[in-house]
N, C-alpha and C positions, 0 to 999 in steps of 0.2 A: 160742661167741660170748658176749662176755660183756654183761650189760644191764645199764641205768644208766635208766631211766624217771624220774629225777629232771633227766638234764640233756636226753635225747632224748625230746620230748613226744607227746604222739599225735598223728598228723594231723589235720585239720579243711578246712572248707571243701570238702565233697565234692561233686562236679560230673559230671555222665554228660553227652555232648553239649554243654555248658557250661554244662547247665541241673541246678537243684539237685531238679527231678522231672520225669526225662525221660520219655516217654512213645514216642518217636520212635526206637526206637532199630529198625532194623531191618537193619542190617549190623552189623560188631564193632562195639561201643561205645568212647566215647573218655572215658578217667578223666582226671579232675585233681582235686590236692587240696593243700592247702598243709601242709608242714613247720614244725615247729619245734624249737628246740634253745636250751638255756642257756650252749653253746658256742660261743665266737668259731670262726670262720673252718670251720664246719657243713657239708658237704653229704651227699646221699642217695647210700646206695653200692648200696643194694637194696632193693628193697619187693616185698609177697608181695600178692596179693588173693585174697578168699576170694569165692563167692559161693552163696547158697542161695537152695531159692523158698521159704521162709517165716520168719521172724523169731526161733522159735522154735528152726528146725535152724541155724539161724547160731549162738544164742548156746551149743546145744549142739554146734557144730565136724560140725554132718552137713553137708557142704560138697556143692554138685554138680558145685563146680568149685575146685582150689585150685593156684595158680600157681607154688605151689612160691618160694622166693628168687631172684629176679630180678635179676639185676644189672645195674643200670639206674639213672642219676641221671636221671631224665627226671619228673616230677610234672606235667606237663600235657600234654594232649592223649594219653595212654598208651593206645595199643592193647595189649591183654593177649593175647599168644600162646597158642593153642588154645582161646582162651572162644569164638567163634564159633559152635562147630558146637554149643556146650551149650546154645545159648539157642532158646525155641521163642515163634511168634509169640501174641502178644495173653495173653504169663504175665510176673506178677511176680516180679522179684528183690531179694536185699537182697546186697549186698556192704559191705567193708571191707577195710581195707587199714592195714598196717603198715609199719615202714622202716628200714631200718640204717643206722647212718652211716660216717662215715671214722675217727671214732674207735674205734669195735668195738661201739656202741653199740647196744641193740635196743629199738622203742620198743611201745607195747603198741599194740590194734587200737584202729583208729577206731572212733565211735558208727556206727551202719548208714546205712546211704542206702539207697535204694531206686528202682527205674527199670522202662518198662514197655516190653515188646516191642512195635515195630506189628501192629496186629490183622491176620490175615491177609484178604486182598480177600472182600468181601462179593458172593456170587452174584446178590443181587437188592438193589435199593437200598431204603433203609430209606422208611420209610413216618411222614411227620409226624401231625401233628393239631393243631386250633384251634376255637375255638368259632363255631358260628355265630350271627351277628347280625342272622338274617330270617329267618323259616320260610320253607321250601322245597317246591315240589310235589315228585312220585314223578319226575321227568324232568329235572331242572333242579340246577343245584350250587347251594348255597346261598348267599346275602351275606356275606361275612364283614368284622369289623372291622378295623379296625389293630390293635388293643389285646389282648389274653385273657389271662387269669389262669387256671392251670392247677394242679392238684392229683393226684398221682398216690392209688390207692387205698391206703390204710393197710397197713401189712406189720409183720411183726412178725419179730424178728431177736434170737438167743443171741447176742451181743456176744464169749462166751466161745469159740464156733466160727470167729467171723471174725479173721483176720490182716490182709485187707486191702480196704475197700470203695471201690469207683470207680466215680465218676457220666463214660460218652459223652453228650455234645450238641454240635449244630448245629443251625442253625434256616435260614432261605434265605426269600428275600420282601426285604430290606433291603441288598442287594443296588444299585449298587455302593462306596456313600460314607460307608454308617455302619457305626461301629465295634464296635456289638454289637445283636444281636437280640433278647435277652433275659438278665435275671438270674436267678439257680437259685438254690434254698436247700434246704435240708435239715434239718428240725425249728423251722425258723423265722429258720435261720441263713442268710443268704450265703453262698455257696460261690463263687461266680465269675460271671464275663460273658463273653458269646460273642456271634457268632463272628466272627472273624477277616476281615479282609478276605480276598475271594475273590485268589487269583492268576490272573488270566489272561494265556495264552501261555507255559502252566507250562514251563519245563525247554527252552523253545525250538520245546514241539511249539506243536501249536493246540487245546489243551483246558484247559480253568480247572481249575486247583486251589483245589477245596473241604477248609478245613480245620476237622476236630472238635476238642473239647477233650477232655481227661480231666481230673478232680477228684478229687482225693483226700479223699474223705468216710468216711472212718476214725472221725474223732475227732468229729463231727458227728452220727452213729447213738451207739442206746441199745438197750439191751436192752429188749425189750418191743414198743411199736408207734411206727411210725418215718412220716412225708410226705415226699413231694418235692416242692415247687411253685416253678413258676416264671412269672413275667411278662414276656411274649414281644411285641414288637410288628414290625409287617413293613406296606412301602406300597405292595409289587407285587403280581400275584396268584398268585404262589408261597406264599403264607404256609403255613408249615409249621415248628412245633418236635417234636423228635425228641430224645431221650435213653432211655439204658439203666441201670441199675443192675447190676454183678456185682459179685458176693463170692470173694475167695481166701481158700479155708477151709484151718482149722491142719492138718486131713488131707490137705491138698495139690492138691484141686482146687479145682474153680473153678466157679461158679453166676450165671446170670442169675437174679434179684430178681424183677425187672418191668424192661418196654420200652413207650415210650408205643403205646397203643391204645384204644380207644372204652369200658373199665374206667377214663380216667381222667375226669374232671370239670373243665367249661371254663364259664367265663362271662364272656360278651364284655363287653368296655371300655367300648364306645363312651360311655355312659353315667358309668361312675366317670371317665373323661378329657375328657368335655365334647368327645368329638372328631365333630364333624360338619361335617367336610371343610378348615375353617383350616388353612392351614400357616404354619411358621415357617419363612421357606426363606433361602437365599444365592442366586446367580446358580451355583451347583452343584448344590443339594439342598434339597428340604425335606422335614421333620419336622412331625409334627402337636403341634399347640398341647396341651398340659397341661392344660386348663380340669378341672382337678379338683374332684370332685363330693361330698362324702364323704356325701351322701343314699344313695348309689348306689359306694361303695367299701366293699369287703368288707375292713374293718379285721379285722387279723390273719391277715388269710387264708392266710399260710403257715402259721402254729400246727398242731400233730398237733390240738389238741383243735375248731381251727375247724370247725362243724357246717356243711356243703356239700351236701347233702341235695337241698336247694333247686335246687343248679345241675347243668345238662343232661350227659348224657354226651359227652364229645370228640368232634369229626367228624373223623374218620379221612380228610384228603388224596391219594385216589385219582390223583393224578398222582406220577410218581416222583421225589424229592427228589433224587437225583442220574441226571445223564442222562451219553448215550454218550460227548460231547464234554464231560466232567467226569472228575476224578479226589479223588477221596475218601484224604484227606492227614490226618496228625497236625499240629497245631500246633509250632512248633518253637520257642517260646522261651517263656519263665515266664508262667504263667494271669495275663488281669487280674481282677486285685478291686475290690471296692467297700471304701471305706474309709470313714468316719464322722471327718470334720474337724471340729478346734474347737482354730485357735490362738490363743495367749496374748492376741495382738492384737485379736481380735476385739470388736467393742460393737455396741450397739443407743443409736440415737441418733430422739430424736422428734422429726419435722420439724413435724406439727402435730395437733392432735384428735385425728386417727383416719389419722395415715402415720408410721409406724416403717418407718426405715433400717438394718439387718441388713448391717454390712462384716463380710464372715468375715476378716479379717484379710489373707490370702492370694486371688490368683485360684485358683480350681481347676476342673478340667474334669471335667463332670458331672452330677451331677441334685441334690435335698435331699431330707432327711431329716428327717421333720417328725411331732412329737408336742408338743399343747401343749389347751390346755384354753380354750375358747370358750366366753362368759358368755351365749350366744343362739345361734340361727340366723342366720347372716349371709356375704352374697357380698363377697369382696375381689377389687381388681385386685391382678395382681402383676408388680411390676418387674424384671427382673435385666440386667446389664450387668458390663462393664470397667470401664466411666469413669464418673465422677459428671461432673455439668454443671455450669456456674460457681453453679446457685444450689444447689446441695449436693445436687439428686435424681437417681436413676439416668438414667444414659443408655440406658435400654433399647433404642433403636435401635442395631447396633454398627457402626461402621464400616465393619467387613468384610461389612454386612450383613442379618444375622438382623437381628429386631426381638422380643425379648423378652419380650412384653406376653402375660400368660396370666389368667384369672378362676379364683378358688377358690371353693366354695361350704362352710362351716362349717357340723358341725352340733350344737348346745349337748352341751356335756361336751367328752369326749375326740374328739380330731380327729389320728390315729396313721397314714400313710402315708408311701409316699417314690416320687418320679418315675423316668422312666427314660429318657429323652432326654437326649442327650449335649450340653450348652453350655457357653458359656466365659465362666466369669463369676465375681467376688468381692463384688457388690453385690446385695442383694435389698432391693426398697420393697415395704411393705404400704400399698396407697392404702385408707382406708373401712373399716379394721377396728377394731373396740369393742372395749375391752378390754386388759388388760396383756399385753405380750409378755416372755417370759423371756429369758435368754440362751440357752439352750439349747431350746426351744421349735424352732426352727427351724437345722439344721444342714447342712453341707455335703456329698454323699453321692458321692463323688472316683471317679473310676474312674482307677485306677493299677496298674501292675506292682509286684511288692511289690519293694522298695529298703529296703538297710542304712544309715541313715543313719551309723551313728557308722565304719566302713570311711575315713570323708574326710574330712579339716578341713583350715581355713585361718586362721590371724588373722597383724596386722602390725599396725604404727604406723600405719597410714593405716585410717581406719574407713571412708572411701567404698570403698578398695579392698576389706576385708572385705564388706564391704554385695554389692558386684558380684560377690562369689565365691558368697555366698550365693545369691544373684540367678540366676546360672546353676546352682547344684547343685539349687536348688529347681526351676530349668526342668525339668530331665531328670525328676527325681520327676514332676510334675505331669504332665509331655506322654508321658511313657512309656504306652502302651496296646497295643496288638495290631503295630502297624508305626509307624516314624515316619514325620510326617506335617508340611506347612508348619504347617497349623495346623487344629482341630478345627473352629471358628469358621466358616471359608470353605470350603476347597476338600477337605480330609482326603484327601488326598493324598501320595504320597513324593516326592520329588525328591533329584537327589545332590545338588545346592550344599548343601542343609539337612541332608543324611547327614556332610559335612564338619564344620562345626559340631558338628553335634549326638550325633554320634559319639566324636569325639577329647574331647567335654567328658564325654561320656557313661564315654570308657576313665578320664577322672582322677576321679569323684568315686563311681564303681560297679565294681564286680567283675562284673555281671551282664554278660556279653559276647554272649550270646543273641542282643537285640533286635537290635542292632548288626548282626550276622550274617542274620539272617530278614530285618532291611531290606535287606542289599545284593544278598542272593536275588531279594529280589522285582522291584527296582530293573534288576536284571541284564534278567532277561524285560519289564520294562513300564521303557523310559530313557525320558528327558521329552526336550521339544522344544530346549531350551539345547543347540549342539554342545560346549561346554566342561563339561558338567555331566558329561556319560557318562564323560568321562576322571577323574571322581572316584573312581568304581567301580572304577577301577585302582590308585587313591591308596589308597581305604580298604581293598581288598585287602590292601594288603602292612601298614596299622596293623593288619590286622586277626590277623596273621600274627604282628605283633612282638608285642602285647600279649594275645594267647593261648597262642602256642607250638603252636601247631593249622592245620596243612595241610589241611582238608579243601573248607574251600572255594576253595581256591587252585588244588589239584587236580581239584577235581569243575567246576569254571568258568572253567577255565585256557584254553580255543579262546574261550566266550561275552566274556572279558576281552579277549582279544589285537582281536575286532572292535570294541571301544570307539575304540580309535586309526582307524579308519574313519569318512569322512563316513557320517552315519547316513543310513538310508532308509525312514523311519520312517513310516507311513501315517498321520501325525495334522498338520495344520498348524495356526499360529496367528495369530488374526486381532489385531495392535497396533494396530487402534482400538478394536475390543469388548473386547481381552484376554480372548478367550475361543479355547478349544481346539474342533477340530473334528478327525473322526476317531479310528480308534486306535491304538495304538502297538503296536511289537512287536520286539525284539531282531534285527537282521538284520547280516549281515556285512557290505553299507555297501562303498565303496569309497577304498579309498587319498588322501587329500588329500596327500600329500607332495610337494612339486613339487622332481623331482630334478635340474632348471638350477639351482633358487634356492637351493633349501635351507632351503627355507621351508613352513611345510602355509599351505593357501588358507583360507576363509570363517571364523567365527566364532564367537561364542559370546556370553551373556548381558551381561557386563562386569561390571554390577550393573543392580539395579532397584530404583525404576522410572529408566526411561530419564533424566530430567532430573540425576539423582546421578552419570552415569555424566563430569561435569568436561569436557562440549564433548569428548567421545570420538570421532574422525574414521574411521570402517572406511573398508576400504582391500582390497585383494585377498590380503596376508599383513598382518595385526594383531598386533602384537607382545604385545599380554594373553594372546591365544589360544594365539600361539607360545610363551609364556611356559610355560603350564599345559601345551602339548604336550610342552615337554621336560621338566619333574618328572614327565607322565603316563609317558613313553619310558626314565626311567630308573625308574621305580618298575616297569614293565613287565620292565626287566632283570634286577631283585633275581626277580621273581618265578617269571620262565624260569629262574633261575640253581637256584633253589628246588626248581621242580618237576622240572628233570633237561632243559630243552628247553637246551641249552646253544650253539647254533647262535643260533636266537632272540636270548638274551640278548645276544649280540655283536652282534646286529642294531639290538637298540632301541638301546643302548648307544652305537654308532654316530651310527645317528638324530639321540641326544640331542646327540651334540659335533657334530655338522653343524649342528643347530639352534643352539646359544647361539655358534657361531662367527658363522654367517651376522646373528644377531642382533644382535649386536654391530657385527657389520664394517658393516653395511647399514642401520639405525635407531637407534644409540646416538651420543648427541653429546657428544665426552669435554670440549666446553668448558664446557657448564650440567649434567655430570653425568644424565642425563634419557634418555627413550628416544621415540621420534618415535613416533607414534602407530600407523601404517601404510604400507604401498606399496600403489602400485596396480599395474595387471597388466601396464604398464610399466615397472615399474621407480622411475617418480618418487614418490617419498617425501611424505608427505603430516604437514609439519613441525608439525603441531599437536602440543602434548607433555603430552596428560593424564595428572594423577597418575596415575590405574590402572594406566597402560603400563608405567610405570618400580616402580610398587609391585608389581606381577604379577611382572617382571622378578626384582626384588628377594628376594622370597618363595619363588624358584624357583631362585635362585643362578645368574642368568643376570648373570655378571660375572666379570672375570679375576684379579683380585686388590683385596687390602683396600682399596689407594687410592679403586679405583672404585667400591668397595661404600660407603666412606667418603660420596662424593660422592654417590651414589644414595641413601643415606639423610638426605642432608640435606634435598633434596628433598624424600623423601618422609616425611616426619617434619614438616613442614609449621609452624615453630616453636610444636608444642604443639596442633595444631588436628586435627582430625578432620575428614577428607574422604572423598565417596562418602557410600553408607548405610551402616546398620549391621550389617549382612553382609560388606558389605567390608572392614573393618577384619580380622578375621580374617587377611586376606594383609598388609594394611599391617603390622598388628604382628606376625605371622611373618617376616617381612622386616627389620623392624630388630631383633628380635632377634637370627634367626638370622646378620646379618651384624656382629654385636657394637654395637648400640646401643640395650641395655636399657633405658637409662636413657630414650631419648627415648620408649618404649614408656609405661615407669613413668608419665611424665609427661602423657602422653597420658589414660592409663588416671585418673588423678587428681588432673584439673582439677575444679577447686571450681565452677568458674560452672553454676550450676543456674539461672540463667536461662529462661524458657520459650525453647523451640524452638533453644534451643543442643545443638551435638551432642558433648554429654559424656555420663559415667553419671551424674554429679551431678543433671544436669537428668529423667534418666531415673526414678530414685531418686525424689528429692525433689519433680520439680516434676509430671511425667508420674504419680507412684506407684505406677511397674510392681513388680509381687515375681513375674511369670513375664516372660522378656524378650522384649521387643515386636518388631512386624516393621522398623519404623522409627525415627527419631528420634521422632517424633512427629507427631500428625496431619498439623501443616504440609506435611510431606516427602513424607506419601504416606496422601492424606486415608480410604482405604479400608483402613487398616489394622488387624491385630488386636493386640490383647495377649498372646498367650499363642503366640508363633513362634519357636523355637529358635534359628533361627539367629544371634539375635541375642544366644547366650551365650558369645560369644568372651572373655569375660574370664575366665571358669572355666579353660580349657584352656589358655590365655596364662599364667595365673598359675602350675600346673604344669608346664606344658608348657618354658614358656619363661622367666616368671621365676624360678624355684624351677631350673629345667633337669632334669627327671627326665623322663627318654626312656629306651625300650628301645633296645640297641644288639644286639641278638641275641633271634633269636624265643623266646616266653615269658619275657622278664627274666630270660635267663640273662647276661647282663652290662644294663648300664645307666648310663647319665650323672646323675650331678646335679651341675648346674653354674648355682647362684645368683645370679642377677644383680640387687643391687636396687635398682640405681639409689639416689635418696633415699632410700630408706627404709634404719631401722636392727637391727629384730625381724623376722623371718619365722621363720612356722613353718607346716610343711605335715604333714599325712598323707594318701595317696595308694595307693589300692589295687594292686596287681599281681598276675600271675598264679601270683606265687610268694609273696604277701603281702603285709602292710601295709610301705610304704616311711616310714618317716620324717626328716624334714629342718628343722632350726633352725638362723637365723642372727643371731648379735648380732656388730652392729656398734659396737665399742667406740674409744675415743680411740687408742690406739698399737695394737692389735689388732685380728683377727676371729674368733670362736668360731663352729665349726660344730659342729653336734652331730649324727651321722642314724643311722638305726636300717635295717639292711643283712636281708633276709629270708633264709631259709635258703637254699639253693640256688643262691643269685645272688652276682652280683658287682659292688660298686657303683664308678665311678671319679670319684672326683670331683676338679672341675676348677680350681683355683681362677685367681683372677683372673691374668692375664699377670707384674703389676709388682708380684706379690706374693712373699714370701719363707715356706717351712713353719718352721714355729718347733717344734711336736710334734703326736706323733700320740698320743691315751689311747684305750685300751679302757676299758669302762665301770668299770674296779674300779679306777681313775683311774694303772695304769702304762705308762710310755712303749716304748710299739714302736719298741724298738731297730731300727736298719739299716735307716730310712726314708730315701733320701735326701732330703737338705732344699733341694736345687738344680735341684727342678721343679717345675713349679703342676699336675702329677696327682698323684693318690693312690689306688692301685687297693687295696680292702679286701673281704674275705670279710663272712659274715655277721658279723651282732652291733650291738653298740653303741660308738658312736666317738664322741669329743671330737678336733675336728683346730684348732687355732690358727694363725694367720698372720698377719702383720704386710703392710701395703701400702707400698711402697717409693713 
């Protein structure tokens, strides 16, 4: 075999389970990793993986398991034949992998990844600790706080014996709405935030999955003497944090460190938080107010050299932290961190004497981080919020809610701490505080999943449009945490209408496909009350399929999906005058709404919210929005039977689906206004109201028989240039006139100037609202309880890829793929867009007698790109600017291997 490692590169981007430090792996593992090559038209003819337990037997080839050449074009989701049986529970491995190509090519070994078996089931449940906050008699459990600051005993560790150090924790008490328990560090550092939202109704049984985390604290220890402290807070009276420390030493085994027990050192909050019993709550949950004390905050107290002397040994939680009806899980997708914001935009603005306005520039979700020097002793109020109020100070009341109002207490010098409460906010006032404030004095302390930012870009001639793409990729950054959620603000909850959204933006501006995944797990066991929502779950199934290359959860959830297309029987109802939930939810098989005279399923689904957006929407006993979503859910359901081998099924939904946009048509569509009747009732008479959503649903789903009519449905719903519904909805409006070829009226939509208050553009959103995470609504007007920082409202990210740009998988993993640019007015685009076989790139100039596209084709895959109908190919250049002969020039595809392409064409 001959090697060329100057044209075939090493692999990169190494992924075990889709995460780049998997922890969860407890059956064969699933590799992916991307290829590359400096040859046109590239793919993988074979790859070998090697795998060792420790870093050191890797790099000298002591292998415990090696694959031998493989021949296999396959780079994502790769099960490795016979790794299995080598791997043993709760040990580390490092693997790499090499690749051959079709030219004879061999490329060298990747850098290592590394990935962690599930620990094998623990005989007795672990046993937390917290500090107490009352003395206690000999018969009586003690008081405890919400707050403790914990410390484990000092250790001391040869750095030169360890290979590999890993901090378990979970904590339990915070329980069921907040997204972490507590922060860890490790010498003073940050290492992570835990834990996870609980799953209950795991797997379909009736037991909550509790999930721990693992941390990779490697590079965080020193030789010598090493701390673990963490600040843990909990509002039930479970409160309990629990972590271990073990080391994989270079001789191959494996050593517990320390595990928390009554050697470590706790000293209760209550005092450094000012907490005596305030909350900051929503109409779902509260939190204890921050009244930060720094009389009474143990600054520095993660430091090894902080002297703790002083505070009590740990009380040791005699009840058990995991109980019968509980299952003790690995976390399944990338640890969240804390991250320390400060961007460019950012100032400090004096509104009077003693009130400094601190805009971090951006909202972000999370706590601060605070080090600044105070010329006295003195108490501040402090502000934080979303929105400024017309006379420029915070609105710490939020819409959605919380009221943000906390008191600091300074004390002269250094004043070095940082909160731990999770809120949503990009505003902070200082009321009554003496003294200068710095820039950095006071900073944003973000809890996020870690995100590549440079993996995605976007710029064009239109700057609002740039602005909006921003606007969503910063959403996902920002909201990404443990699971997605509507919003952290209000209710920190999952729902699919917002996995829709916030998924498909999530596949175009991130490679991390994780979250996406763990959300629609959880989503599967706990579906929300909307009946249209659960048929997402089938939707996002099969994206989730095309843009990994990865069956597993298709396979492992393939019975829990097919009962989505069932009326649910959900043990939760909801009250629409409180709009609040009562009950609980639970995945159940539901029974059949298809009503086989009509051809129609019965009752409904959410439309949009709130209610007054939904355009005088008339339900009816079959709803054509719902029937809408039921047929894209009946054919997505058939791709995925077809997938997993149920091949009986897939004829079934398939079926389904043409019975549905038959009957849909024949029985609610009015071919003279183009339009689709709102509903029937369970007689049959049709209920001629014709809200936009009916016919936009319709549209979005391909419920129509040919262009004419698609024509005429999008004039309609294209609404000359205006934006109807909320901003959730648009999502299907501009999927609809995309997908039915009228980009342009999208474009135009998407980049109305009128920034007007309460107008519903992004102009107005942008400029006049000054969202930088995308909000739930147009603006208070529309839905006065709303928050700022709600995904679903980043439809312009995934439109702008998805749809303007046109790059879509056309076969699981981006083993083919479309890009088919549509850009309306505009003349420049240029996108980069991650995939599961690499970065995709695509540029469009639109010039007077021509159009130059230029895109950049990843190894493996195959891009076809489509150009417009009335356009004519003039030539096709690979990048070293010569013309690929035998193209023919008398069709608007162009199917190209990897590489880099210049393609020209002329518009007839």
């Amino acid at each position: 075999m001959a090697k060329d490692n100057q044209s075939l590169l090493i692999p990169t981007h190494l992924n075990v389970n889709l995460m780049e430090f998997a922890y969860n792996v407890d059956k064969a593992p699933r590799f992916s990793w991307w290829d590359h090559s400096n040859l046109a038209n590239s793919t993988q003819s074979a790859y070998q993986v090697v795998v060792s337990k420790r870093l050191h037997q890797l790099i000298n080839h002591e292998y415990r398991f090696d694959s031998g050449w493989v021949q296999s074009t396959e780079n994502t989701g790769v099960e490795v034949p016979g790794l299995e049986d080598k791997l043993a529970a709760g040990e580390v491995y490092y693997w790499q992998v090499r690749v051959q190509d079709n030219f004879g090519n061999e490329s060298g070994f990747s850098e290592p990844n590394k990935f962690i078996c599930t620990d094998a089931p623990q005989k007795q449940s672990p046993m937390g600790i917290w500090a107490e906050a009352t003395p206690k008699s000999d018969n009586e459990l003690p008081k405890l706080g919400n707050v403790v600051f914990l410390r484990s005993p000092r250790f001391n560790l040869n750095m030169d014996d360890v290979d590999t150090a890993v901090i378990t924790a979970f904590s339990r008490g915070n329980e069921p709405l907040f997204i972490q328990g507590f922060d860890i560090a490790v010498n003073g550092k940050n290492v992570g935030v835990g834990s996870a939202h609980r799953q209950v109704h795991y797997y379909g049984s009736d037991k909550t999955g509790i999930y721990y985390n693992k941390y990779d604290v490697t590079e965080e220890l020193a030789s010598g003497e090493n701390v673990i402290a963490a600040l843990a807070t909990a509002k039930t009276d479970r409160k309990a944090f629990w972590c271990k420390l073990e080391v994989y030493l270079t001789d191959g085994s494996k050593k517990q460190i320390l595990v928390t027990d009554n050697r470590w050192k706790a000293l209760d909050g209550s005092s450094a938080f000012g907490d005596y019993g305030v909350k900051i709550r929503s109409i779902y949950f509260g939190m204890i107010s921050e009244n930060v004390d720094m009389r009474y905050y143990p600054q520095n107290w993660s430091e090894v050299e902080f002297d703790d002397e002083v505070w009590d040994k740990a009380w040791v939680n005699p009840e058990a932290m995991i109980l019968d009806d509980e299952e003790f899980i690995p976390y399944r997708s990338q640890n969240t961190r804390r991250f320390e914001t400060n961007e460019p935009s950012k100032k400090i603005v004096k509104l009077g004497e003693q009130d400094y306005l601190i805009d971090l520039g951006k909202e972000i979700i999370g706590s601060l981080k605070v080090n600044l020097d105070s010329p006295l002793n003195q108490r501040v109020t402090v502000l934080m919020g979303e929105q400024l109020k017309d006379d420029g100070h915070v609105r710490h009341e939020l819409a959605a809610g919380p009221d943000y109002v906390e008191s600091w207490t300074f004390v002269k010098g250094q004043n070095q701490f940082t909160t731990l409460q999770v809120k949503n906010f990009r505003y902070i006032e200082l009321v009554g505080f003496q003294g200068d404030l710095h820039e950095n004095d006071i900073n944003g302390w973000a809890i996020e999943q870690p995100f590549e930012s440079q993996e995605s870009s976007f710029e064009s001639d239109n700057d609002l449009l740039n602005r909006e793409y921003e606007m969503s990729k910063y959403t996902i950054k920002a909201t990404n945490q443990d699971v997605y959620v509507d919003s952290q603000a209000r209710e920190r909850r999952p729902y699919e209408g917002d996995l829709l959204v916030n998924g498909n933006t999530s596949f175009v501006v991130s490679s991390n496909y994780s979250l996406n995944r763990h959300s629609m797990d959880y989503l599967i066991d706990n579906p929300t009350w909307p009946e249209d929502y659960k048929l997402y779950s089938i939707e996002m199934a099969w994206q989730d399929y095309l843009y990994t290359g990865d069956d597993t959860f298709m396979n492992s959830r393939y019975t829990d999906l097919t009962y989505k297309l069932n009326r649910g029987k959900n043990e939760e109802s909801f009250d629409g005058a409180s709009q609040n939930f009562t009950g609980s939810l639970k995945n159940t098989k539901g029974v059949d709404n298809f009503d086989e005279k009509v051809g129609l399923v019965t009752n409904d689904g959410l439309i949009d919210w709130p209610i007054p957006e939904r355009d005088g929407f008339v339900e009816g006993e079959y709803n054509a929005p719902f029937n809408a979503i039921f047929y894209g859910a009946y054919l997505s359901m058939s791709k995925i039977a077809e997938a997993t081998g149920h091949k009986a099924d897939a004829e079934h939904y398939r079926s389904r689906a043409t019975r549905i946009k038959k009957e849909m048509i024949a029985r609610l569509y009015n071919p003279e206004t183009g339009r689709f009747y709102d509903s029937l009732n369970a007689d049959l008479t049709v209920n001629e109201h014709t809200a936009h959503h009916s016919t936009a649903y319709a549209l979005c789903y391909g419920v129509y028989d040919d262009q004419k009519m698609a024509d005429k449905m999008s004039k309609f719903v294209a609404n000359d240039g205006h934006f109807v519904g909320s901003i959730y909805f648009i999502y299907f409006m501009l999927k609809g006139l995309i997908d039915s070829g009228h980009a342009a009226d999208a474009v135009r939509l998407l980049t109305n100037p009128d920034d007007r208050k309460d107008q519903k553009t992004f102009a107005a959103i942008l400029n006049t609202l000054k969202a930088t995470i995308a909000p739930e609504a147009w603006s208070n007007h529309y839905k006065p309880n709303m928050t700022m920082s709600h995904p679903w409202g980043a439809t312009p990210g995934l439109t702008i890829v998805q749809g303007i740009m046109g790059i879509n998988p056309t076969k699981p993993g981006f083993e083919t793929f479309n890009i088919k640019i549509r850009p309306g007015n505009l003349h420049n685009l240029s996108v980069e867009t991650p995939s599961s076989k690499g970065i995709i790139k695509a540029k469009l100039s639109v010039q007077d007698t021509k159009q130059v596209m230029t895109v950049e084709i990843p190894m493996n895959s195959k891009g076809t790109i489509i150009l417009p109908e009335n356009s004519q190919l003039i030539e096709v250049e690979d990048r070293h600017g010569s013309d690929l002969g035998g193209m023919p020039t008398d069709t608007n595809q162009v199917v190209l291997g990897s590489g880099q392409y210049q393609i020209s064409y002329s518009i007839n």
